[in-house]
C-alpha positions in Angstrom: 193.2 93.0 86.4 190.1 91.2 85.9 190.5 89.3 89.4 190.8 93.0 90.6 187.5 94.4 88.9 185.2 91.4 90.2 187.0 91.5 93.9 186.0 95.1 93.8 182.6 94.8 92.5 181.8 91.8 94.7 182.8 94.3 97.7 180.8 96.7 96.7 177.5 94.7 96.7 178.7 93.2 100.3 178.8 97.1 101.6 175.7 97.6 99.4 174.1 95.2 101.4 175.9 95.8 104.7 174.0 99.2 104.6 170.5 98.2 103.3 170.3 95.9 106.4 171.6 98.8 108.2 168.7 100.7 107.6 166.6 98.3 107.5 167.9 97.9 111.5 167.1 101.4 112.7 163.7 101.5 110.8 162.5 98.6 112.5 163.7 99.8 115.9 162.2 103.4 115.1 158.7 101.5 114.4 159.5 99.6 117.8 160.0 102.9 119.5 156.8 104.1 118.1 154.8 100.9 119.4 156.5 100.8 123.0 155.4 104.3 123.5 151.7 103.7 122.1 151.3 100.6 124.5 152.2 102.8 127.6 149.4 105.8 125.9 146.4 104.5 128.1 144.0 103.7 125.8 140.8 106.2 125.3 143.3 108.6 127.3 140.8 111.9 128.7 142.8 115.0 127.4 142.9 118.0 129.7 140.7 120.2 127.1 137.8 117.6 127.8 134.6 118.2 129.2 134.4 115.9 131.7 131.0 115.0 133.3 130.3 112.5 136.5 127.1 110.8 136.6 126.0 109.7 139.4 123.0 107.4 140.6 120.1 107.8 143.1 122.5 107.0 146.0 124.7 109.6 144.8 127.4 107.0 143.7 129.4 107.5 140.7 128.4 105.3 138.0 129.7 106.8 135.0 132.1 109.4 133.2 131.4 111.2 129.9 134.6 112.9 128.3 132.8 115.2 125.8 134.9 116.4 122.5 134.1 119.4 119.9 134.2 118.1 116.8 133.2 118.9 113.2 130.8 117.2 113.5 129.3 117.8 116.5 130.7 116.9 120.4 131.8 113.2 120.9 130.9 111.9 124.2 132.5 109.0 125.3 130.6 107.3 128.8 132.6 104.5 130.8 131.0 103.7 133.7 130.5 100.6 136.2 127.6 99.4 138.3 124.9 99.8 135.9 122.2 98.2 135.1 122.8 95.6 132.1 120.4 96.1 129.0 119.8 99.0 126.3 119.0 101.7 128.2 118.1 105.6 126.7 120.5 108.1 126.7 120.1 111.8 126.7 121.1 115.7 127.1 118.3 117.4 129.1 117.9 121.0 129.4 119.1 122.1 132.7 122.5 121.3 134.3 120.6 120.0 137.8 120.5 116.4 138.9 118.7 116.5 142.5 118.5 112.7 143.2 116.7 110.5 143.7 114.8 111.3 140.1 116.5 113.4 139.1 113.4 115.7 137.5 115.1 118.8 138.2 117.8 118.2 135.0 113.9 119.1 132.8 113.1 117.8 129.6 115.5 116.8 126.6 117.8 119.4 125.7 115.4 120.8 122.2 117.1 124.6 121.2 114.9 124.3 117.9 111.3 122.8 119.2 111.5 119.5 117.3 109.5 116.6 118.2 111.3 113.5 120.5 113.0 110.7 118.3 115.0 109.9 115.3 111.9 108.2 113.9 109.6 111.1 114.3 109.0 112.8 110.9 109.3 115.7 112.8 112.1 115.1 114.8 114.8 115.2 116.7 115.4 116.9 120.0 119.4 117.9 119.6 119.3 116.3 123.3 118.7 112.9 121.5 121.5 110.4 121.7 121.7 106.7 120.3 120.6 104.1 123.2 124.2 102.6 125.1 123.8 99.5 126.0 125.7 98.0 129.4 127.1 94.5 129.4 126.3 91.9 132.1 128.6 92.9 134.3 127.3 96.2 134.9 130.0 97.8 132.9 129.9 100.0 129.6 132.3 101.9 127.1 131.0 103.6 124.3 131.1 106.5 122.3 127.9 108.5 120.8 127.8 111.6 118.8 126.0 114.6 119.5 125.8 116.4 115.7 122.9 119.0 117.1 124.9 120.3 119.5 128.0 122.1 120.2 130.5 122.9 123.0 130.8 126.8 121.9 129.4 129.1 124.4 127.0 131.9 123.6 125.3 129.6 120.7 122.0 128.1 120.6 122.3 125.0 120.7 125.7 125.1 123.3 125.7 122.7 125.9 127.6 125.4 128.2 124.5 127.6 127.8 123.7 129.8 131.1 122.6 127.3 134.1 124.3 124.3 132.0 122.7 121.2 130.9 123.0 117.3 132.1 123.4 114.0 130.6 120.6 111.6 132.4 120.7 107.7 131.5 117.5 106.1 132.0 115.8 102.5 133.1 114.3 101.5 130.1 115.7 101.9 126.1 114.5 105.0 124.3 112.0 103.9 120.9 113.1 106.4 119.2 109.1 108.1 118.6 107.1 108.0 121.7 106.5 111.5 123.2 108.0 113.7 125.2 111.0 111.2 126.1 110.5 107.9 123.7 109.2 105.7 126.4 112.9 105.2 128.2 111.3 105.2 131.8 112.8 106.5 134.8 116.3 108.4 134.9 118.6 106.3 137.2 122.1 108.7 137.0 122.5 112.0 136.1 125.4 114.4 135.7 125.5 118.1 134.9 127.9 119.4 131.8 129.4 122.5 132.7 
């Protein structure tokens, strides 16, 4: 009887087991699943609801894309782009959604719904058209992502990007210091591309 009782328990803790690696199985292959179908999501994938913006150079090649994103805080604007310039370079929203190459004056001044002075490191700063400088690697290549927190992507607001005749993102020659007036010293605007 006793024989019985320990052949029984030692089955028991064999089918125990037997099902614990079981499980253990189909977890793993559900976290594989998971994994396989992440590597084939391209990575930094645009989503349809996007903003999408081309900017394009003085030749009227496109240099860059800007997917820009509502947020809670703020729109997110991720800018890939090729063919660049390499260096810091400024980066900003300007008030009027026209890029007429080759310099691309017509996009106006920063984008500045609330009259403040140019620069995060004006005391009384900043233009909600000023971004963080990107900087392009050697190769002429960039991906980055800045945040707007001044502005926003809802229309018939004050500070909306989508605002009646539109606005434009402009990168320029030179990095932005952040102070200097109207434009922090960023030099000429060498791509452009209107938000709308």
């Amino acid at each position: 009887m006793k024989k019985i009782s320990t052949t029984i328990g030692i089955l028991c803790l064999l089918l125990l087991a037997a099902c614990n690696q079981e499980e253990t199985e189909d977890t793993n292959q559900q976290i594989s699943n998971i994994n396989s179908e992440e590597e084939h999501q391209p990575v930094n994938a645009i989503k349809e609801s996007d903003v999408l913006v081309d900017l394009k150079n003085a030749e009227g090649d496109k240099v860059a894309q800007a997917s820009l994103v509502e947020t809670d805080s703020g729109v997110n604007i991720a800018l890939k782009g090729n063919n660049l310039p390499p260096g810091v370079h400024g980066f900003h929203i300007h008030e009027n959604g026209l890029c007429e190459a080759p310099d691309f004056k017509s996009a106006g001044g920063h984008f500045n719904p609330f009259g403040k002075k140019h620069g995060f490191d004006h005391p009384e700063g900043r233009h909600a058209g000023d971004l963080e400088n990107i900087e392009v690697a050697n190769n002429g290549d960039i991906y980055t992502e800045v945040r707007a927190d001044l502005v926003t992507l809802e229309k018939n607001k004050r500070n909306s990007l989508l605002k009646e005749g539109g606005t434009a993102l402009v990168i320029h020659s030179e990095a932005d210091d952040y102070k200097s007036q109207p434009s922090g010293n960023a030099g000429s605007r060498i791509a452009c591309g209107v938000i709308k």
